[in-house]
C-alpha positions as CSV (number, residue, x, y, z in Angstrom):
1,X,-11.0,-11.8,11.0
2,X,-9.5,-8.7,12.4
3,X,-11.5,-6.4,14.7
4,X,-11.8,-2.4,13.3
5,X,-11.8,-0.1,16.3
6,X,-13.9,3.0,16.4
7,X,-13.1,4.7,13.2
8,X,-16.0,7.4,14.0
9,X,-13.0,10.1,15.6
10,X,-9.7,8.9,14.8
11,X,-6.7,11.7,16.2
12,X,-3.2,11.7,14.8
13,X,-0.9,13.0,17.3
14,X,1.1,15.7,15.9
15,X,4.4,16.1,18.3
16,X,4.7,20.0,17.6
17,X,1.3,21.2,17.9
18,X,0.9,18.6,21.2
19,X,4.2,20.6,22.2
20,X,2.3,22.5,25.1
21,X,0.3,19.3,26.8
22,X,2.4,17.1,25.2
23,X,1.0,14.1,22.6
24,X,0.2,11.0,25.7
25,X,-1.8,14.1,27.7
26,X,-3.7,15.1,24.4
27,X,-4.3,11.5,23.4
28,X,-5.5,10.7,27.6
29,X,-7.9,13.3,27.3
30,X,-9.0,13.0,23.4
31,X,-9.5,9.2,24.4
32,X,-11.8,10.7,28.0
33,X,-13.8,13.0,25.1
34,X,-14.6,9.6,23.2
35,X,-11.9,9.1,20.7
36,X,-11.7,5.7,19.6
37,X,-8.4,5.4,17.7
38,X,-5.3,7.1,18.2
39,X,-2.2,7.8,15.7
40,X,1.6,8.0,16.7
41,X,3.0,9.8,13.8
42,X,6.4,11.5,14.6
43,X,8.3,11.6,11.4
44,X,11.3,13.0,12.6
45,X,11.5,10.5,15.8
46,X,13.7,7.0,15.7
47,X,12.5,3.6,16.0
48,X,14.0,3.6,19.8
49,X,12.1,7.1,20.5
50,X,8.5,6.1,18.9
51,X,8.8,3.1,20.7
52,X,9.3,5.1,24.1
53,X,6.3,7.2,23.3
54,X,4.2,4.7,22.2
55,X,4.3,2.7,25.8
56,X,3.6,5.6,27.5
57,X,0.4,5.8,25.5
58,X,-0.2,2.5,25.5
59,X,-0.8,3.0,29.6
60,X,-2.5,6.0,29.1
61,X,-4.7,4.3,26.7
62,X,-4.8,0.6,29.0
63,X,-8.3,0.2,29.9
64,X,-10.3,2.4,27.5
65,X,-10.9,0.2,24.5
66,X,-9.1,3.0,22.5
67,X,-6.7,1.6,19.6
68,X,-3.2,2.5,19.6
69,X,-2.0,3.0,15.7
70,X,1.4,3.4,14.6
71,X,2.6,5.3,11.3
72,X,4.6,4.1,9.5
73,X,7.0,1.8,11.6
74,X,6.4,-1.3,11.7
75,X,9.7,-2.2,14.1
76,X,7.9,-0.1,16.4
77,X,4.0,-1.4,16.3
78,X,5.7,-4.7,16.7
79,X,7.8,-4.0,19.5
80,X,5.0,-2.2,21.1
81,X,2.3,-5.0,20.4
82,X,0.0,-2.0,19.0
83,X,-3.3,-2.1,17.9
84,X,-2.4,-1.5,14.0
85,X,0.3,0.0,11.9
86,X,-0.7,2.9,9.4
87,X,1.4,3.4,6.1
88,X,1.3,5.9,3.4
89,X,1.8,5.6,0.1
90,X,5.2,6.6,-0.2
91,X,6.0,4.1,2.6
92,X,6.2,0.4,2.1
93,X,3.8,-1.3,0.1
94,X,1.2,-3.2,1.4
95,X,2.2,-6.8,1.0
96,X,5.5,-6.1,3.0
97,X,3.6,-4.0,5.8
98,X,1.4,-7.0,6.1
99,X,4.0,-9.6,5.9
100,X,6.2,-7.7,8.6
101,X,3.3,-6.9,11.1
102,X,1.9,-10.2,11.0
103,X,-2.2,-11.7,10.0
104,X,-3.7,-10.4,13.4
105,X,-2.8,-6.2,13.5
106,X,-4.3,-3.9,11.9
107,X,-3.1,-2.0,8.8
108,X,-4.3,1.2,7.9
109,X,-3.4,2.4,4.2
110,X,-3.1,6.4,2.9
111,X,-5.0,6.6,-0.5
112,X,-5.0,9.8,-2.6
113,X,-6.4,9.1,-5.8
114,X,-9.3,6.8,-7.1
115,X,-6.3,4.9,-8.7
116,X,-5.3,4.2,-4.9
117,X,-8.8,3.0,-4.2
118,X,-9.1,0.3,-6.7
119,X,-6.1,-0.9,-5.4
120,X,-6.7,-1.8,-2.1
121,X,-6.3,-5.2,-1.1
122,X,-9.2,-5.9,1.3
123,X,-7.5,-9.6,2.4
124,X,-4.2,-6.6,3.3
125,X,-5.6,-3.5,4.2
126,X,-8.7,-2.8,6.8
127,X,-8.7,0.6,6.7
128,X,-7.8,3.7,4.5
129,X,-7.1,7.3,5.2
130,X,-8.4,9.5,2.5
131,X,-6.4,12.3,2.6
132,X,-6.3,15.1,2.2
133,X,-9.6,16.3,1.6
134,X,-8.6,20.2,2.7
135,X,-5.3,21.6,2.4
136,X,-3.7,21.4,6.3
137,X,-0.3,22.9,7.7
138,X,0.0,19.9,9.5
139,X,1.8,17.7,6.6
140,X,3.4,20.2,4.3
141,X,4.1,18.0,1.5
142,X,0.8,16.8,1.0
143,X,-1.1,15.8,-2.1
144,X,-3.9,18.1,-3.8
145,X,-6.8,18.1,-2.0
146,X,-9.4,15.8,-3.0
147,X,-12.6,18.1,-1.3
148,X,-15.8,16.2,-0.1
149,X,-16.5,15.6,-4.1
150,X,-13.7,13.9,-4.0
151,X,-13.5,12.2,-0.9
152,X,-17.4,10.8,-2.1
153,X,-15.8,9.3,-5.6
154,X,-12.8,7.5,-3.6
155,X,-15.0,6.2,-0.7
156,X,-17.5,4.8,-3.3
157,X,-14.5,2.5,-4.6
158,X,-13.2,1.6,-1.5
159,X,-13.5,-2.3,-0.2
160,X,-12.7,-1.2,3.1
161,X,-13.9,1.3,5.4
162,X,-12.8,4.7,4.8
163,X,-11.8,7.6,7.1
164,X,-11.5,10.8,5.6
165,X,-8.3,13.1,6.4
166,X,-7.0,16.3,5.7
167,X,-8.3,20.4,7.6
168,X,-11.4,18.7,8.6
169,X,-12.9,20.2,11.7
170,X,-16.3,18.9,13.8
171,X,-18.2,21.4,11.4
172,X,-17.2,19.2,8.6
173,X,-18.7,15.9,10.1
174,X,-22.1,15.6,8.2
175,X,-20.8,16.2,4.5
176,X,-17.5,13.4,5.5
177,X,-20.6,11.2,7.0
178,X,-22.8,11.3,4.3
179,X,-20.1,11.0,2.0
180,X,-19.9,7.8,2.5
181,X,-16.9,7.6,5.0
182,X,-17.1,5.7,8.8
183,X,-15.6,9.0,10.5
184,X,-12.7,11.5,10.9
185,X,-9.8,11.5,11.5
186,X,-8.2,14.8,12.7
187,X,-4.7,16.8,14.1
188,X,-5.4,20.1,14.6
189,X,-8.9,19.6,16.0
190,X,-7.4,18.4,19.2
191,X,-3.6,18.7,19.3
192,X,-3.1,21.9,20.8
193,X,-6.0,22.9,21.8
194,X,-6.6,24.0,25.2
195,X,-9.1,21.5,26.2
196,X,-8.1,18.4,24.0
197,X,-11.3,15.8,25.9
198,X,-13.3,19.1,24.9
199,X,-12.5,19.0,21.2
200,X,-13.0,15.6,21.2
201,X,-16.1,15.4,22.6
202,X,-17.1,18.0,20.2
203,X,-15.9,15.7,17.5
204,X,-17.7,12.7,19.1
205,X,-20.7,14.5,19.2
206,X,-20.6,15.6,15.3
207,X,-20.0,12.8,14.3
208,X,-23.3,11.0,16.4
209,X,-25.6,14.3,15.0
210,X,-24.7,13.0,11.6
211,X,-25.5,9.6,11.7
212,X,-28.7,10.3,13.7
């Protein structure tokens, strides 16, 4: 059986908003604010240049418990012995993500619509990203936002456990709690902020408040 990590604040490094700290400074201090899983998503990067990225952050992140997470590349979370590989629906299915990564890592799965949910494969998939709930900058091409509504109906059909995606900010973290998803997973709310470990912690802390 494989072992979720902390789903409760999830950050997906963005390489142009992390531009000032840079995305292994902003994931070493979002992990100090209590982030539990961090994303390497650089869409415009090569297999060779996630792969340099991601062991830098795997020795930031040595020691912390924090997951490492690679999107959509498997080459690389294999080469990198990462935590788990995330895919999107537009990427490769979810038999050949699993069948290229391996039984043992993790594999995170973008869902959009409740069509996406029903689908899920729980002996596959361990996690989705339900995304995006609000319209964000961050990922252009994006589909319609689902809002919390919608994020409630897709969660509700989910075998796995659910992170919800997509503008969502530490103000947001009751309504995504109580919607029935395990936590948040954000871009903006950290990367380039001037105190990532702040805006995490902020995050962290949301989250907790919600749950109590």
């Amino acid at each position: 059986m494989r072992r979720l990590p902390d789903l409760s604040a999830y950050l997906v490094l963005d390489p142009d908003l992390c531009a000032g700290l840079g995305m292994v400074e902003t994931a070493r201090a979002a992990v100090a604010g209590g982030v539990g899983c961090v994303q390497l998503r650089h869409k415009t990067a090569d297999t060779a240049e996630r792969i340099e990225i991601g062991r830098a952050l795997r020795t930031a992140l040595a020691g912390t418990g924090a997951a490492l997470i690679v999107n959509d590349d498997a080459e690389a979370a294999r080469a990198l012995s990462a935590d788990g590989l995330h895919v999107g629906q537009g990427d490769m299915p979810a038999a050949e993500a699993r069948a290229a990564i391996g039984p043992e890592m993790i594999l995170g799965l973008s869902v959009e619509t409740e069509a996406h949910a029903r689908a899920v494969d729980p002996a596959l998939v361990d996690y989705v990203g339900i995304s995006p709930v609000f319209g964000t900058p961050t990922k252009p091409d994006h589909a319609p936002p689902v809002g919390l509504d919608g994020l409630r109906r897709i969660a509700r059909l989910c075998a796995v456990p659910a992170v919800g995606i997509g503008g969502l900010e530490p103000r947001h973290a009751r309504e995504v709690i109580a919607a029935g998803a395990a936590g948040l997973a954000v871009v903006s709310a950290i990367c380039g902020r001037p105190d990532p470990e702040a805006a995490a912690r902020a995050l962290v802390n949301a989250v907790g408040e919600a749950r109590a």
